[in-house]
ChimeraX commands (.cxc) that place a marker at each C-alpha (Angstrom):
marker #1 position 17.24,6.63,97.39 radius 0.5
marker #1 position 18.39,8.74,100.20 radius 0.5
marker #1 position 21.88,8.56,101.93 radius 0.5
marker #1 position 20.84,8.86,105.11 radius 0.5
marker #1 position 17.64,8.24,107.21 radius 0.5
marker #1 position 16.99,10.02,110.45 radius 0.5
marker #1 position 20.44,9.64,111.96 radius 0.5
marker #1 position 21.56,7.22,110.65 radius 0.5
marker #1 position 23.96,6.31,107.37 radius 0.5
marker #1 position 22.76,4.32,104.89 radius 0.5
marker #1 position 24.49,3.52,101.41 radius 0.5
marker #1 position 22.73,3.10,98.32 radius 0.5
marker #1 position 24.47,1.34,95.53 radius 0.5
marker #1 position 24.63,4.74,93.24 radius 0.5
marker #1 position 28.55,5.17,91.95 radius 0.5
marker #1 position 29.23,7.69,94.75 radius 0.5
marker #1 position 27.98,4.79,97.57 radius 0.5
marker #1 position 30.43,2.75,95.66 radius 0.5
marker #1 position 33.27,4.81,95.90 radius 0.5
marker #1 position 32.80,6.11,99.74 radius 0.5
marker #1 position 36.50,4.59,100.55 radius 0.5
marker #1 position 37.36,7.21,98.39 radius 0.5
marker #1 position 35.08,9.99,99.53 radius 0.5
marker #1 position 35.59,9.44,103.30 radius 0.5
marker #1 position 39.58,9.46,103.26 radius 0.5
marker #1 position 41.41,12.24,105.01 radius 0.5
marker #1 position 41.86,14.36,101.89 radius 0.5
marker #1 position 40.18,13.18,98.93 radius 0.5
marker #1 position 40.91,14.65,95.48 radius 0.5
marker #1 position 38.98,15.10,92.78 radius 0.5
marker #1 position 38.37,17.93,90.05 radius 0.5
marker #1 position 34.76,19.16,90.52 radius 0.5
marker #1 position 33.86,18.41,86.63 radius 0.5
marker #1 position 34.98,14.88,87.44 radius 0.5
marker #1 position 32.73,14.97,90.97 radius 0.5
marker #1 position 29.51,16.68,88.02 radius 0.5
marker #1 position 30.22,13.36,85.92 radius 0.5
marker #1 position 29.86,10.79,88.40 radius 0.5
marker #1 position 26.87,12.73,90.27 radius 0.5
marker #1 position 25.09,12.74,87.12 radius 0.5
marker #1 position 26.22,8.75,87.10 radius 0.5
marker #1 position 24.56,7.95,90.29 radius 0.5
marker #1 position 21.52,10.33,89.44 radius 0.5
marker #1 position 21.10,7.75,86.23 radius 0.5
marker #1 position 21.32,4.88,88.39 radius 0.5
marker #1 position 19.19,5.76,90.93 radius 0.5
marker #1 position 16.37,7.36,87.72 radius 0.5
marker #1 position 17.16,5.40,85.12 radius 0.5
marker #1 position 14.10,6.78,82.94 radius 0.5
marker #1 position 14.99,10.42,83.44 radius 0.5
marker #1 position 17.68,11.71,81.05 radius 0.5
marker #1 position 17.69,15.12,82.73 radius 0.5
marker #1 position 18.44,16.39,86.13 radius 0.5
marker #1 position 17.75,19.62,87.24 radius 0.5
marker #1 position 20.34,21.06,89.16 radius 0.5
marker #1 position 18.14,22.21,92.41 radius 0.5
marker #1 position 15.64,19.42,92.06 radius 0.5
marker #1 position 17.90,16.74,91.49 radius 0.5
marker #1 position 21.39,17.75,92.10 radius 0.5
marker #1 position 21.78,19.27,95.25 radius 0.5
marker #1 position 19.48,17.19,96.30 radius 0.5
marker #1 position 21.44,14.39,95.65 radius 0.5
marker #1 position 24.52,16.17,97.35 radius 0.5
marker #1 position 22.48,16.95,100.55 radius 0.5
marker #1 position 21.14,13.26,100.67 radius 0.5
marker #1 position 25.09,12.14,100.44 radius 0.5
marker #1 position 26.34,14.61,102.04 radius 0.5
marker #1 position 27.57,12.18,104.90 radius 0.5
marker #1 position 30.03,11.14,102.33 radius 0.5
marker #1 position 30.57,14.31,99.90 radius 0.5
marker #1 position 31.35,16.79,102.73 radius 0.5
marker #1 position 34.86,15.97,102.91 radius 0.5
marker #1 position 35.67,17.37,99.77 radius 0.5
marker #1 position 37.32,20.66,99.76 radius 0.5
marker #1 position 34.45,21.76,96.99 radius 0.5
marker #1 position 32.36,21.55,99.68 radius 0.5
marker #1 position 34.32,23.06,102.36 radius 0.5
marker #1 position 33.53,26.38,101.05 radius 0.5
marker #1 position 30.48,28.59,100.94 radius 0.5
marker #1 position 30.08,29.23,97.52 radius 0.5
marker #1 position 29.79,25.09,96.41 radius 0.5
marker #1 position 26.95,25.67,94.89 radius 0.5
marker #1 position 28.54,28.16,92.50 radius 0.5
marker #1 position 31.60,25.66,91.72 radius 0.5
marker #1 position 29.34,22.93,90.79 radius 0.5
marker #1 position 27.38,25.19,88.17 radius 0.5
marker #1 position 30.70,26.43,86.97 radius 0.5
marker #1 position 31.37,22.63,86.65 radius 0.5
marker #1 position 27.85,21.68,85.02 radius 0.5
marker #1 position 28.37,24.43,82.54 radius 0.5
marker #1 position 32.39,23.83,81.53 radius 0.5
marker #1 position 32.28,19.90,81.53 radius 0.5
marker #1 position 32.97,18.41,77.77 radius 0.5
marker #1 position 30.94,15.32,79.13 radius 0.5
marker #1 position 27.64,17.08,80.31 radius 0.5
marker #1 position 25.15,18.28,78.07 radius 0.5
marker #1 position 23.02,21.25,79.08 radius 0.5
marker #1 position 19.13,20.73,78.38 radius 0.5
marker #1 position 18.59,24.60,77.79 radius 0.5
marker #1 position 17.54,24.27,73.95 radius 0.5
marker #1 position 15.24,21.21,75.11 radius 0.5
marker #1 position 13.34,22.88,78.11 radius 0.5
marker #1 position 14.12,27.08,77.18 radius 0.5
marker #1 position 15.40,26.83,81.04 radius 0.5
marker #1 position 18.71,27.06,82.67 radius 0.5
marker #1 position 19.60,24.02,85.06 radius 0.5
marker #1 position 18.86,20.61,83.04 radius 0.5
marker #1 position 21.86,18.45,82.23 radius 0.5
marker #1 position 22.35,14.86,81.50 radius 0.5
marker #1 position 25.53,12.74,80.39 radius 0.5
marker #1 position 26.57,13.11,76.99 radius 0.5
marker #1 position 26.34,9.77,75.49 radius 0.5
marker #1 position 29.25,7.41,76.11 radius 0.5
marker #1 position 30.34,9.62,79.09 radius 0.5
marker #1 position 29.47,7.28,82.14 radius 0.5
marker #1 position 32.36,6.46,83.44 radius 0.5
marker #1 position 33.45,2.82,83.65 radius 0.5
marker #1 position 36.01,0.83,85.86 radius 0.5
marker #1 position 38.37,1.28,82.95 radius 0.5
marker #1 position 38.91,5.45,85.06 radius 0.5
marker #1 position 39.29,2.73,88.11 radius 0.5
marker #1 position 41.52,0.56,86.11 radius 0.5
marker #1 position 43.47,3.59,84.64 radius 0.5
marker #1 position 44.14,4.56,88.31 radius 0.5
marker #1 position 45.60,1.58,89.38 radius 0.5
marker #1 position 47.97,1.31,86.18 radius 0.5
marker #1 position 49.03,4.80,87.17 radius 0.5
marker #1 position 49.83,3.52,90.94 radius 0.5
marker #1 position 51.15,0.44,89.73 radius 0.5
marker #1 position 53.80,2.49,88.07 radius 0.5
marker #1 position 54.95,4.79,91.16 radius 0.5
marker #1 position 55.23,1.72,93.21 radius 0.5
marker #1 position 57.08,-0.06,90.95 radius 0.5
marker #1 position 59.30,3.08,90.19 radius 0.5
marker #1 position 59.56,3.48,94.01 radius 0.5
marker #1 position 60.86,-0.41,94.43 radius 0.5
marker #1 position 63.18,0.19,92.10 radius 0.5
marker #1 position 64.67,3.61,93.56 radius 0.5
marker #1 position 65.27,1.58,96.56 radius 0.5
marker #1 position 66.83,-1.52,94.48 radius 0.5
marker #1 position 69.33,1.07,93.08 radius 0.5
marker #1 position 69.53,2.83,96.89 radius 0.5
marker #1 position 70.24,-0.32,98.51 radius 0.5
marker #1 position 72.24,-1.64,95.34 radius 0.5
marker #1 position 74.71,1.45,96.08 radius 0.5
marker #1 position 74.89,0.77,99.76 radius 0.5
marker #1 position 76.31,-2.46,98.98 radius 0.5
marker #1 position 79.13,-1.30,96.19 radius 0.5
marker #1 position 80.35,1.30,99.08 radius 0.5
marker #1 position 79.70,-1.27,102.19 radius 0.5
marker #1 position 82.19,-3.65,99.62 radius 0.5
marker #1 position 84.83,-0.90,99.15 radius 0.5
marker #1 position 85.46,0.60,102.03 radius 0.5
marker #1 position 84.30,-2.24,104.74 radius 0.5
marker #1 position 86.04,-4.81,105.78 radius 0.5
marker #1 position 84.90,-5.76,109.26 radius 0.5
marker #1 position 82.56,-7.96,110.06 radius 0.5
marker #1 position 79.71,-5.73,111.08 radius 0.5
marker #1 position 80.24,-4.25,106.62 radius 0.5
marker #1 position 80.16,-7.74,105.85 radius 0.5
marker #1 position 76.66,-8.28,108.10 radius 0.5
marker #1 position 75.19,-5.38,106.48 radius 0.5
marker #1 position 76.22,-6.17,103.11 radius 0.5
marker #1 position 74.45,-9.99,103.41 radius 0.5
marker #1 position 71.65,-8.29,105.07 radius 0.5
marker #1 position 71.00,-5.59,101.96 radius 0.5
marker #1 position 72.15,-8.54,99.39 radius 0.5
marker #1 position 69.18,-10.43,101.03 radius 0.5
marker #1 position 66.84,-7.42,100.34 radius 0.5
marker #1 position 67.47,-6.54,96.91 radius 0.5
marker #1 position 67.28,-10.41,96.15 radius 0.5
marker #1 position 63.76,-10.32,98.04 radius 0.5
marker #1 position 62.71,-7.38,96.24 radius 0.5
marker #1 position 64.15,-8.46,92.67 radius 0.5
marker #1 position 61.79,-11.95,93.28 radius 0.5
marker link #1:1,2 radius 0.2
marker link #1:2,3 radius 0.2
marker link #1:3,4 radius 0.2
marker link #1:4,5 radius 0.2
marker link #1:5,6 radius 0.2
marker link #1:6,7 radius 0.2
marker link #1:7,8 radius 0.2
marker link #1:8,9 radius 0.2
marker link #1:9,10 radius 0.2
marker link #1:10,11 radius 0.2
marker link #1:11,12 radius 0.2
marker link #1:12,13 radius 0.2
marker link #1:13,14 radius 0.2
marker link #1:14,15 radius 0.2
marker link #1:15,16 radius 0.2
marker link #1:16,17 radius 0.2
marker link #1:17,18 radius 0.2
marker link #1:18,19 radius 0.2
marker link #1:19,20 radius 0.2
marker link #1:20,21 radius 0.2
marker link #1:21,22 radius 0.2
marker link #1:22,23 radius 0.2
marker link #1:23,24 radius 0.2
marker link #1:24,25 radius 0.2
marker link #1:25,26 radius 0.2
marker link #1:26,27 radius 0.2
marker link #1:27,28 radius 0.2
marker link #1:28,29 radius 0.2
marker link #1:29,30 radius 0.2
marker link #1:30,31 radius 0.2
marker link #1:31,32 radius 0.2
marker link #1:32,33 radius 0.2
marker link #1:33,34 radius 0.2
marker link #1:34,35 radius 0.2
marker link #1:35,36 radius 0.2
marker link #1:36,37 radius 0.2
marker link #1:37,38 radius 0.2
marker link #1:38,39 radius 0.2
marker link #1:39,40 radius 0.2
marker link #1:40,41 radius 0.2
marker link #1:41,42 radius 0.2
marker link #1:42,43 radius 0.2
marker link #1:43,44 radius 0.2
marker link #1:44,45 radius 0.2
marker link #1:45,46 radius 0.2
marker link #1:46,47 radius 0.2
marker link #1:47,48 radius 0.2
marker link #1:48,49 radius 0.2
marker link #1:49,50 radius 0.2
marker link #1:50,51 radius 0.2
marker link #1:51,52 radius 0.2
marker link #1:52,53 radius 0.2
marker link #1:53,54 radius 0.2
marker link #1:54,55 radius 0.2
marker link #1:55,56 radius 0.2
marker link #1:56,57 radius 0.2
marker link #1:57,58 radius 0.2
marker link #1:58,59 radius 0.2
marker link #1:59,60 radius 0.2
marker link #1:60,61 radius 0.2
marker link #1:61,62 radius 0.2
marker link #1:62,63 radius 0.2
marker link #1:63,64 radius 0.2
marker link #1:64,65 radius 0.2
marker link #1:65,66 radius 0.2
marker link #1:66,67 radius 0.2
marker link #1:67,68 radius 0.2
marker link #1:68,69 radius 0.2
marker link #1:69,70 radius 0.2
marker link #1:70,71 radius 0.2
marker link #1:71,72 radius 0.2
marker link #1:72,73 radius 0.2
marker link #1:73,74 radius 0.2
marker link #1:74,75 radius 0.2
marker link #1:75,76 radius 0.2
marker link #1:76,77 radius 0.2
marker link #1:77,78 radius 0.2
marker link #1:78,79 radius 0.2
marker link #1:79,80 radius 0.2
marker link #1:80,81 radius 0.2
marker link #1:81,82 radius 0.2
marker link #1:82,83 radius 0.2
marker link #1:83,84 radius 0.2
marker link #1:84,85 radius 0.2
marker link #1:85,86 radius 0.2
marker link #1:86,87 radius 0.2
marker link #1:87,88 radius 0.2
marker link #1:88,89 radius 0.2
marker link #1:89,90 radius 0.2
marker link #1:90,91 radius 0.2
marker link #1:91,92 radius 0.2
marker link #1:92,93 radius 0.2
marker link #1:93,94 radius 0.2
marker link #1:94,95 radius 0.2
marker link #1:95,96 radius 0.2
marker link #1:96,97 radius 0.2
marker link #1:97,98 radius 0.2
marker link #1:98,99 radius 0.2
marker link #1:99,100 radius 0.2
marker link #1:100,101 radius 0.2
marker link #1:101,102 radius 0.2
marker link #1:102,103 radius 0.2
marker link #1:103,104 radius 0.2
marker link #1:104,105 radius 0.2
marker link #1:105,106 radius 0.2
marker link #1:106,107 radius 0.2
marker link #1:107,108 radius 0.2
marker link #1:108,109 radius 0.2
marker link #1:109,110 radius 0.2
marker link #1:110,111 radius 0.2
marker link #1:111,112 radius 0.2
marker link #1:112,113 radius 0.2
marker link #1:113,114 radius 0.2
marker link #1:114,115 radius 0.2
marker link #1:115,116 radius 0.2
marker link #1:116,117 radius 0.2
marker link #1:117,118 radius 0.2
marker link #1:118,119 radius 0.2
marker link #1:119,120 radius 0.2
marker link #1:120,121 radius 0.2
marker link #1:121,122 radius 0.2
marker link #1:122,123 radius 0.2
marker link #1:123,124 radius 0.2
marker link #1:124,125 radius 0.2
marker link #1:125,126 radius 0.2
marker link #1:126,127 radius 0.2
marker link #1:127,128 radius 0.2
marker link #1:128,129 radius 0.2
marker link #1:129,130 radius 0.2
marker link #1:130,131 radius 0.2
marker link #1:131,132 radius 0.2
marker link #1:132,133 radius 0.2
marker link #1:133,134 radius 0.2
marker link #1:134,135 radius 0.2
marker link #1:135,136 radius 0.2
marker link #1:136,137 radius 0.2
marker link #1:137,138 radius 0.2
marker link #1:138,139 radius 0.2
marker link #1:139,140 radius 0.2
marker link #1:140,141 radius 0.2
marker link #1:141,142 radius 0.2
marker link #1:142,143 radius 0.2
marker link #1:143,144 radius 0.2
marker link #1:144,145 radius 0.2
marker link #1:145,146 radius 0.2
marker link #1:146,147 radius 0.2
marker link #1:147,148 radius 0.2
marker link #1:148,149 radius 0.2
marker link #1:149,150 radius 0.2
marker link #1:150,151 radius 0.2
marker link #1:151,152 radius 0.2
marker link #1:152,153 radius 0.2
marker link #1:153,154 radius 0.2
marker link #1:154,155 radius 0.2
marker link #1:155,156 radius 0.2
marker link #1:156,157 radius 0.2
marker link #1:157,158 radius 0.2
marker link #1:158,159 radius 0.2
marker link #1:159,160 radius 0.2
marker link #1:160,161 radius 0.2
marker link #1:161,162 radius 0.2
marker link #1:162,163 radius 0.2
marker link #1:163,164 radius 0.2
marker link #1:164,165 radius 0.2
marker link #1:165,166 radius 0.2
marker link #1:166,167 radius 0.2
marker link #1:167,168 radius 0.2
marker link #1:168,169 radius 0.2
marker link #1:169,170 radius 0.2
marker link #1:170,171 radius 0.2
marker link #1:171,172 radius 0.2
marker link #1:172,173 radius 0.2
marker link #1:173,174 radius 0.2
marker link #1:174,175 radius 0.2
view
């Protein structure tokens, strides 16, 4: 199913349609083995009988028809993409080359139990999840130390205002 039709954008429900918040933010980063795997994904999805893809048939195909969301990567910034994705096809533990099967360069598929799952998704967040929470806690300690030297050394009233006022924000960040 193509990405777009005459002018206009239109998302199919492959893996890489699912992920365009990803694909369409400012700088998206991915490694290009990773981009292989999930292109390969969507390629199953969209031909679930086929179990190999040719790389010109199907592949850059597939990039050109999404290319409304895939052109934002920096793979794809430069001339020799096409290059960087065979380099990628060819060095990717997860993709398996069809050469032995058809006695031509240019078919892969998936190796089995390599489509990725919302566990990579879930993985992410956990990762995120942990820098936030690391970054609360920097400020806790931050705004924990403002309030040990705002106790020693003020004792006016506008130290005592910003003492309540950080006491109020670590408690509202502790909760």
């Amino acid at each position: 199913m193509s990405c777009t039709e005459g002018q206009r954008a239109v998302l199919c429900q492959c893996t890489i349609c699912r992920k365009v918040r990803f694909f369409t933010t400012e700088k998206p980063k991915i490694k290009t083995t990773r981009l292989c795997v999930l292109i390969l994904q969507s390629l199953k999805e969209i031909k679930p009988l086929q179990d190999y893809f040719n790389l010109r048939d199907d592949v850059y195909s597939f990039i050109q028809q999404h290319w409304n969301i895939l052109s934002n990567l920096t793979t794809f910034k430069k001339q020799n993409w096409k290059k960087s994705i065979l380099d990628a096809f060819n060095h990717c533990p997860q993709i398996e080359s069809g050469k032995g099967l058809f006695n031509n360069r240019g078919y892969y598929k998936l190796k089995d139990g390599s489509m990725t799952s919302i566990s990579d998704d879930t993985e992410t967040l956990t990762t995120m999840n942990s820098i936030v929470i690391g970054s609360i806690q920097n400020v806790v300690n931050q705004l924990y130390n403002n309030l040990l030297i705002l106790s020693k050394f003020g004792n006016d009233s506008i130290a005592q205002q910003h003492s309540y006022i950080m006491m109020n924000l670590l408690t509202s960040l502790c909760n």
